[in-house]
N, C-alpha and C positions, 0 to 999 in steps of 0.2 A: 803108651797112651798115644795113639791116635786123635785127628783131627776131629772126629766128628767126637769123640771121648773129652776131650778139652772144652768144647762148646758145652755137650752138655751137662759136663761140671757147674763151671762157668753157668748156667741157665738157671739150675737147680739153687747156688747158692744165691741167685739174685733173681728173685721173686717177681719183682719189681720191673725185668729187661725179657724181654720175649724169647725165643731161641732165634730167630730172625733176627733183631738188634744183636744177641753175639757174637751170631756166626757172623756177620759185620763188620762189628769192632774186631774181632778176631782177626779176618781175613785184613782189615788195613793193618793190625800191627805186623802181621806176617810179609805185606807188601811194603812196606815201610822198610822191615826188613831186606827185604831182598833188595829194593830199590836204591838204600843206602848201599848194600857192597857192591852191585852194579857200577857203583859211582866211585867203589875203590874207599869209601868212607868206612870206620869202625864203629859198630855199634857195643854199647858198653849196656847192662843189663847189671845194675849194683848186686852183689851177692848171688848171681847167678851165673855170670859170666861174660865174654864178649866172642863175638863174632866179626873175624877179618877176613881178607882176602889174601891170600899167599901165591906168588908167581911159581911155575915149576919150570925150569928150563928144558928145554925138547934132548932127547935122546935117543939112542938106538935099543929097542926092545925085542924082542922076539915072539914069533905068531907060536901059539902053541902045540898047533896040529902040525904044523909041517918043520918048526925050528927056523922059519926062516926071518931073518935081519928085516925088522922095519923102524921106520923112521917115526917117534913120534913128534908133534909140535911142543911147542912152549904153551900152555893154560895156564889157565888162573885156576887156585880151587879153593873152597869156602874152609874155613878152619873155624876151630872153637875152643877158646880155654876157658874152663870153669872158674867160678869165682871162689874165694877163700870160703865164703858162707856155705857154700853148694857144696864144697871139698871135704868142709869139715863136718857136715851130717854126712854127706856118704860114708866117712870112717869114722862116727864114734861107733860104740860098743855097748 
């Protein structure tokens, strides 16, 4: 599912809220998002999961075309672990 797929879910089951109001609300939950791990903060999403931010330490990699040795930096990168609720419908049966 896609973003514009989400909204107009979202549109369809709420009569009531324009496709304009969710794309919206949509986009501030998603910036809220972001703006939280920016700031190194966790966001927790009950039964669904959360989202942190994980440090990776810089290392030496190599370029694929030619083999040769480079250097990457230390980044940040977004991680996610699902929540028991989300866990446990992906595997019943």
């Amino acid at each position: 599912m896609i973003r514009s797929e989400l909204i107009q879910k979202i549109a369809d089951e709420n009569p009531h809220l324009t496709q304009r109001h969710v794309e919206r609300i949509v986009n501030t939950v998603f910036e809220a998002i972001i703006d939280a791990l920016a700031k190194g903060d966790r966001v927790e999403l009950r039964g669904f999961g959360a989202f942190s931010v994980k440090a990776r330490d810089g290392r030496v990699g190599r370029n694929p075309r030619t083999g040769e040795a480079v250097q990457v930096d230390d980044k940040k990168v977004p991680f996610f672990k699902t929540g028991k609720l989300l866990r446990d419908r992906l595997n019943t049966k």
